[in-house]
C-alpha positions as CSV (number, residue, x, y, z in Angstrom):
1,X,-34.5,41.6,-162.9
2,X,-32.3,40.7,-166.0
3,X,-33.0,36.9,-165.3
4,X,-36.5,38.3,-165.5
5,X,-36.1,40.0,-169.1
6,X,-33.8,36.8,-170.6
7,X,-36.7,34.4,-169.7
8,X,-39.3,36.8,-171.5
9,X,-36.9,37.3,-174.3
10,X,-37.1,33.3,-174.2
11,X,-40.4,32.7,-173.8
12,X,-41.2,35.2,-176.8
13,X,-38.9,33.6,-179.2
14,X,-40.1,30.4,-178.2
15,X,-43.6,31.1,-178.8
16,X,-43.1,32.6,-182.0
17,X,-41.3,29.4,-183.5
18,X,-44.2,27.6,-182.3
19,X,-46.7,30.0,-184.3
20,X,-44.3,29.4,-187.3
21,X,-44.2,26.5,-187.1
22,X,-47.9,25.3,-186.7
23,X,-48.8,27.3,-189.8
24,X,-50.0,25.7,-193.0
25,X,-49.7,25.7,-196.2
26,X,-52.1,26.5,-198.8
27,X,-52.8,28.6,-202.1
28,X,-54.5,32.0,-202.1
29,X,-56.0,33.7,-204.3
30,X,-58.0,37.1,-204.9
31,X,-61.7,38.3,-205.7
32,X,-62.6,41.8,-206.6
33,X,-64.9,43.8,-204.7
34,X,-68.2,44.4,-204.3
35,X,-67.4,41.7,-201.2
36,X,-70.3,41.4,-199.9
37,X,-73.2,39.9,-199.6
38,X,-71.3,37.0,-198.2
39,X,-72.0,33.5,-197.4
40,X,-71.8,34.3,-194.2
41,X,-75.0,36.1,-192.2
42,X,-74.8,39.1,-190.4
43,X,-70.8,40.2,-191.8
44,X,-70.7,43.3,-194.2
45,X,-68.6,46.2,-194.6
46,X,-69.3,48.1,-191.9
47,X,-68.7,45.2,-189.2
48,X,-66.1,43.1,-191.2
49,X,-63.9,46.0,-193.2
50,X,-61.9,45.0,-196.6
51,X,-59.9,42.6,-194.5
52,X,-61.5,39.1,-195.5
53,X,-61.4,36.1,-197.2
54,X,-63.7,33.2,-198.4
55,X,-62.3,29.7,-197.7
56,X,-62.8,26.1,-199.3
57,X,-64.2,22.9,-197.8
58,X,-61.2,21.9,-195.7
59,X,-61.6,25.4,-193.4
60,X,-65.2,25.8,-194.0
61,X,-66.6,23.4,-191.2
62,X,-70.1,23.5,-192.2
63,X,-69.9,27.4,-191.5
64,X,-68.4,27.1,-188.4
65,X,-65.4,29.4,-190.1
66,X,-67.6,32.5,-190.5
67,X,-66.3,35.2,-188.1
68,X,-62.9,33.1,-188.2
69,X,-59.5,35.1,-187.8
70,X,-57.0,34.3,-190.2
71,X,-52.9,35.1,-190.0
72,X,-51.7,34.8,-193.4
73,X,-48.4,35.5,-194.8
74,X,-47.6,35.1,-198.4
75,X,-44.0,32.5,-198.7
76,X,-43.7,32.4,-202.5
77,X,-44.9,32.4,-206.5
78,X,-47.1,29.6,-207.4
79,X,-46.8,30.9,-211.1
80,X,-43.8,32.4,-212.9
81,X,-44.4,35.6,-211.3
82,X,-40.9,36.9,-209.9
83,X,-41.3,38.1,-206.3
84,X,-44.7,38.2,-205.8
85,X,-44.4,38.0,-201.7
86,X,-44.5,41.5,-199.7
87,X,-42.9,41.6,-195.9
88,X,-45.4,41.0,-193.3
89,X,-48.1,38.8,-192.8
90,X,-51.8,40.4,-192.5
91,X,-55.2,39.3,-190.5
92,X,-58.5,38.5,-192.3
93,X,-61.5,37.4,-191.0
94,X,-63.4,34.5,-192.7
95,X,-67.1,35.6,-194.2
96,X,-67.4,33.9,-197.0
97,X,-67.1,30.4,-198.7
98,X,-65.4,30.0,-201.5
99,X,-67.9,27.4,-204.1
100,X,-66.1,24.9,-206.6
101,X,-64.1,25.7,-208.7
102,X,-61.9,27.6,-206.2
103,X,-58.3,28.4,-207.4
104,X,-56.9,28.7,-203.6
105,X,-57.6,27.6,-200.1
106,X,-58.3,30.7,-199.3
107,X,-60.0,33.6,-201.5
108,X,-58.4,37.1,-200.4
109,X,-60.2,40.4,-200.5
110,X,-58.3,41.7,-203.6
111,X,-57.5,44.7,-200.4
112,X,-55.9,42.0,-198.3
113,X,-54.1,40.3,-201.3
114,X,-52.6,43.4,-202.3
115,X,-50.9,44.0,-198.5
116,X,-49.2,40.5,-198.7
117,X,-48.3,40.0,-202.9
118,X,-48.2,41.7,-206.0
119,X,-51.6,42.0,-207.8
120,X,-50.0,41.1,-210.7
121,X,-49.1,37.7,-209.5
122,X,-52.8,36.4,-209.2
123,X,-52.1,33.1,-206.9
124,X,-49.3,32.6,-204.4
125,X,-48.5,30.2,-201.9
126,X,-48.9,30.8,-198.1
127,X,-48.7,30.2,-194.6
128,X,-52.0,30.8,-192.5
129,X,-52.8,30.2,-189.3
């Protein structure tokens, strides 16, 4: 039985360097509410929440993102903005896309900003997966 537990224990830390570490990198951003309408058809409040984001060309696939789950976690200031980053990472699901100009690779609910950074900060780098 304790061979048992050390291989899960194993397994689990295993896995979780591997979710680390095909993460990439990106800049995010916030939007204010009203969130919605959103590019994508069909996602509103009642079925999508405050948890979302709006991504640029190189997640967008044509559309094929909407309904998308994101994992992002915020890693550090992309301005002068002392310790923007708060602990944890967050989920968002992808309704929206995010026209030209857009300041980060992925446009936060200002609600889902504020779970991973400061407000304050307006842009910080992350990890998303």
């Amino acid at each position: 039985m304790e061979v048992k537990l050390q291989v899960l224990v194993i397994l689990a830390m295993a896995l979780s360097l591997f979710s680390a570490a095909s993460a990439t990198s990106g800049l995010a951003v916030y939007y204010p509410p009203e969130y919605y309408p959103a590019a994508c058809a069909g996602f509103n409040l009642t079925n999508s929440g405050v948890m979302i984001a709006g991504v640029r060309d190189e997640l967008w696939d044509n559309g094929g993102a909407c309904g998308r789950t994101l994992r992002v976690r915020c890693t550090g200031p992309a301005n002068d903005f002392p310790k923007p980053c708060e602990d944890g990472d967050i989920t968002v699901k992808v309704v929206d896309y995010c026209r030209q100009p857009c300041n980060g690779v992925i446009n936060l609910s200002q609600d889902a900003f504020a779970r991973i950074a400061n407000l304050d900060a307006g842009k910080v780098w992350v990890d998303y997966s």
